[in-house]
N, C-alpha and C positions, 0 to 999 in steps of 0.2 A: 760373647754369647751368640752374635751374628754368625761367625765362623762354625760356632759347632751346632745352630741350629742348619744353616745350609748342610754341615755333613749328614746328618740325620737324611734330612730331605733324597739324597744321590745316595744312599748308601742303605737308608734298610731296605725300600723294594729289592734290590740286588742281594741283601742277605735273606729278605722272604723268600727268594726265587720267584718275584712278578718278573710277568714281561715288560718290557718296553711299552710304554703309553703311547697308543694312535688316537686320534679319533678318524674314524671317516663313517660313513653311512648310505644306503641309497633305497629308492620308493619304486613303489611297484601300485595302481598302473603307472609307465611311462605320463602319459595325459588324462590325468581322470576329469570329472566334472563333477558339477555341483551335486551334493547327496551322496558320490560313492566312498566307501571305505578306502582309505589310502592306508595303506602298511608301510610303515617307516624298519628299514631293518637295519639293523644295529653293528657294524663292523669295525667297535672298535674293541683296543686290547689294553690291558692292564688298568682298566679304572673299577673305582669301586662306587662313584655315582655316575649320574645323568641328568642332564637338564635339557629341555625340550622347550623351541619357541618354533610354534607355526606360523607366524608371520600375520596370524589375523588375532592377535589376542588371547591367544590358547598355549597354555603348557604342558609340559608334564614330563613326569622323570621315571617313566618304564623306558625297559631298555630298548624295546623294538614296538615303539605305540602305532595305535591306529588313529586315525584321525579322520573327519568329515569336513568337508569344507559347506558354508552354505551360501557362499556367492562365488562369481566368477570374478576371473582376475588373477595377476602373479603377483605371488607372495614368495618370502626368503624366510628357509626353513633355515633354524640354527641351534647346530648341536654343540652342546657344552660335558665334554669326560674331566672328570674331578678324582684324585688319588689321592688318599689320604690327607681329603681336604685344602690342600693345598697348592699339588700339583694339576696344572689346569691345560686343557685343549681345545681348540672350537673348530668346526667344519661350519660350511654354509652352503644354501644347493636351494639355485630359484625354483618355483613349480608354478607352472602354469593352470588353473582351473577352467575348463570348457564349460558353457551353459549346456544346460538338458535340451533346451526350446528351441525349435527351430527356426529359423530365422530365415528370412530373403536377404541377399548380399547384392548389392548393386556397384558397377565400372561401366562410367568412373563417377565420381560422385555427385559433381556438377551434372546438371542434364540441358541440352537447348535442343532445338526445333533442328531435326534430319540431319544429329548426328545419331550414332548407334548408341546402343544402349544392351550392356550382358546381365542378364538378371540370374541370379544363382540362387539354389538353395543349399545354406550349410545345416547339415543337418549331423547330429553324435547318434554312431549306430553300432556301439561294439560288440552288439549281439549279434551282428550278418542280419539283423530280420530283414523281409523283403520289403523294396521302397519302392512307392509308386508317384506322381507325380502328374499335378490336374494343373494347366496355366489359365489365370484367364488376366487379359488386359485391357485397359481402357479403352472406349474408342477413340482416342486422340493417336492411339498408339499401332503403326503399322510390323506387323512381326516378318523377321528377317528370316526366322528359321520355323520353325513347325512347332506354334506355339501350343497343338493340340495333342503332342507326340509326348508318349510320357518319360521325360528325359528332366536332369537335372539343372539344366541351364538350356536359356533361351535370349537371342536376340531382338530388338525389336528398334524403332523409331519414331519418334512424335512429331506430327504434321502441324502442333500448336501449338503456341502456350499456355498453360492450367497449372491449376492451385490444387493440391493435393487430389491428385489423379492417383487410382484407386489402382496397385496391385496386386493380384492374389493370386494363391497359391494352394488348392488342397494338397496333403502331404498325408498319405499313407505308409504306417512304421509297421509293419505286421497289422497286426485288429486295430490298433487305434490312429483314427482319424485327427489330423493337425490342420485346421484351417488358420491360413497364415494370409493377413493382410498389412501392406507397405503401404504409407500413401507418401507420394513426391512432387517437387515444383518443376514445371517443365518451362526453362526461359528461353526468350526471344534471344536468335542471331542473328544480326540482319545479312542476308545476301540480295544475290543481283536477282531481277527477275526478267524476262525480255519481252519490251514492249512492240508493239505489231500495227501498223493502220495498213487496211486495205481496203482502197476504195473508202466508204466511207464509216466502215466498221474498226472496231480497235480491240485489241487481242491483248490478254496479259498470260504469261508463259513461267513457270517458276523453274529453278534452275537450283541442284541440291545435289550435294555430296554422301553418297553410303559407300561406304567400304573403300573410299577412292575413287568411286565410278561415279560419273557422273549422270544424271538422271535426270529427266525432263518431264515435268508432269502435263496431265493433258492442255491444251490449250483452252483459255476459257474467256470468253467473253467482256468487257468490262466497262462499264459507265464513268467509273474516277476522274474527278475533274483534275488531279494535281495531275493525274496519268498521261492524261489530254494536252495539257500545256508541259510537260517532260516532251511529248513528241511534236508540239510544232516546235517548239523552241529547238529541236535538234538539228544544229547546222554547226559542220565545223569543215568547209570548204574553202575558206579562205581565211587566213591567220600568217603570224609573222614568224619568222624563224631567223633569229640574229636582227643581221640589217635586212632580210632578203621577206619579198611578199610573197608566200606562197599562194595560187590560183586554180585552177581547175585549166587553164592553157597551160598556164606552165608545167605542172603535173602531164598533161595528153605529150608536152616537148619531151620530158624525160624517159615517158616509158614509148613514146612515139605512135602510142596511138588515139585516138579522139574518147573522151570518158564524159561522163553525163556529172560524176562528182568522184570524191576523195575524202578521205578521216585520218589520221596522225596518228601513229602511237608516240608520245614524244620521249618517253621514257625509253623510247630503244633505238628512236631515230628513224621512224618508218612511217611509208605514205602507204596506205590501202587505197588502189582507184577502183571505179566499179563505171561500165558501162557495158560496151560488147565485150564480156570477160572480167574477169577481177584477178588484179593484177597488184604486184606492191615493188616496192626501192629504193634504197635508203633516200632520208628526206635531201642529200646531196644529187639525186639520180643516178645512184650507181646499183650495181647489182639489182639490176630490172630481172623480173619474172613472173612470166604468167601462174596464177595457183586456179582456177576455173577458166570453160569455156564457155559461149550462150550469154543470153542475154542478164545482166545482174541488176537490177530495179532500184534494189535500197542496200546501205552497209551496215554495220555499229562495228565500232572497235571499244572493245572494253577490258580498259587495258586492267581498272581494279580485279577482273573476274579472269584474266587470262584468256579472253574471249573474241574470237572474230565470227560476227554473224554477216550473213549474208542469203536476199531474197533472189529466187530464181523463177521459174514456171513451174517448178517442180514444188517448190515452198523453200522455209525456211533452212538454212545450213550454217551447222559451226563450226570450226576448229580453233584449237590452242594458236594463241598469237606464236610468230616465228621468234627465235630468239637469236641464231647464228647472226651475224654482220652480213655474210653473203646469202642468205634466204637459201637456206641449202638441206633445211628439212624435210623429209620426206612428208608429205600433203593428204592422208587422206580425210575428207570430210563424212559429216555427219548430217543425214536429214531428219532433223528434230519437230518439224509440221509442216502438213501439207495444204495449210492456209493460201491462195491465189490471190492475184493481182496485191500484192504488197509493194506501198509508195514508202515507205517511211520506218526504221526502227531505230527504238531507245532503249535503253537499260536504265531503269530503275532500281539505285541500290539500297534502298531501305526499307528492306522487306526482301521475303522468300518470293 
């Protein structure tokens, strides 16, 4: 009975004259969204049913259905061709559902204090209608690009940390108006900030990365008592190295000439002296070299920030610590404030 019901099966479509049973299928639109008419079209051959699953709970057995989705999301369409009840096919083919609503898209997801921040709008527009685009941003928030320019994406920065700081968005789709509000946390990272006594006034300096660049904000004034005791307590002029003392004569012996004081980087093996000039070498005294001329008041090496500051008559100045073994990068500084008579700097790293 097995036998000649399998012949049956292989052998009447071929004396009906069917074709060959396919299934396949495909949708149009490409990416629709929520609420549009999706057109499922039917390409296959030789079956005499249909059975339809859209992936969200929905069937049906027309040959080329239409279907509405009512949320976003991907789902797995699967077509089932049936021939004579028995013989059987499936296709399967993901679809993705886009939302109608336009939404703000934020990179990268995490936000902290003076990194960047790209704020996007995605918005579903398959009519071409014309899109307009109003920014406005918190005041915690510094804009990188022209957040009043009406463009789809905008840059920006946050100088603090806040609890659901307020973004928004007018969005113009043709006539109708989309006011679109994001709210986000903005956390603390701590960096270095540079501290300043001059004379008897004390200066705190924030120091902050966008784009790569480094950026210096205004110098501002400061009362902080921890700030206060960071800066006397800043001495690092004498320290040991192996069995060996190092001194502030010993230092004036290696680079050979007389220096008011000295700071370490130990991490790379390097003395910064400061007196007439500032001058560095490895902490063995080799590879001496002058990197300033003029009189140098106060140093910091900071070595967590990559940082060599250094006071002049002119004011404050940084550059990236040297990194070669023979001090053989090319030097040029940066005058970051024009602060006077400066005795003393510290870095403070906990905090912008």
């Amino acid at each position: 009975m097995k036998n000649k019901y399998l012949f049956w099966i292989v052998w009447l479509p071929i004396l009906a004259g069917c074709k060959r049973l396919t299934c396949e299928f495909d949708y149009y639109p490409s990416i629709p969204c929520v609420g549009e008419e999706v057109t499922f079209s039917n390409h296959s051959t030789g079956s005499d049913d249909y059975l339809w699953s859209f992936g969200d709970n929905s069937t049906s057995e027309s040959n080329s259905p239409i279907h509405v989705y009512k949320k976003a999301g991907t789902y797995t369409v699967r077509l089932q061709v049936i021939r004579n009840k028995v013989e059987k096919k499936v296709r399967t083919h993901t679809i993705t559902i886009r939302d109608t609503i336009p939404t703000i898209g934020i990179s990268p997801d995490t936000l902290y204090t003076y990194t960047p921040v790209r704020l996007s709008a995605y918005v579903y527009n398959p009519w071409g209608k014309v899109l307009h685009y109003s920014w406005r941003l918190p005041a915690q928030a510094v804009a990188l690009t022209n957040a009043n320019a009406d463009t789809a994406a905008v840059k920006c920065y946050f100088v603090e940390p806040c609890q659901n700081a307020e973004l928004a968005l007018n969005l113009s789709i043709g006539e109708q108006l989309f006011p679109i509000v994001k709210y986000v946390d903005v956390h603390h990272q701590p960096a270095s900030s540079l501290l300043v006594k001059a004379g008897e006034q004390m200066y705190e300096q924030f120091r902050y990365v966008v784009e790569g660049e480094q950026l210096y904000s205004a110098v501002q004034p400061t009362e902080l008592d921890t700030n206060s005791t960071i800066l006397a307590n800043e001495q690092d002029t004498v320290y040991h190295h192996g069995d060996s003392l190092i001194t502030v004569s010993r230092v004036s012996q290696m680079i050979s000439q007389t220096i008011q004081g000295f700071q370490a980087d130990r991490l790379a093996g390097k003395i910064y002296a400061y007196g007439n000039g500032l001058w560095v070498c490895a902490i063995n005294g080799k590879y001496v070299r002058q990197l300033a001329a003029g009189q140098v008041t106060a140093i910091k090496v900071d070595v967590a920030g990559n940082r060599l500051y250094w006071a002049t008559a002119e004011g404050v100045k940084v550059h990236p610590l040297l990194q070669t073994v023979a001090n053989t990068e090319t030097f040029a500084p940066v005058l970051i404030n024009d602060v006077q008579h400066v005795t003393r700097l510290a870095v403070n790293t906990t905090k912008h």
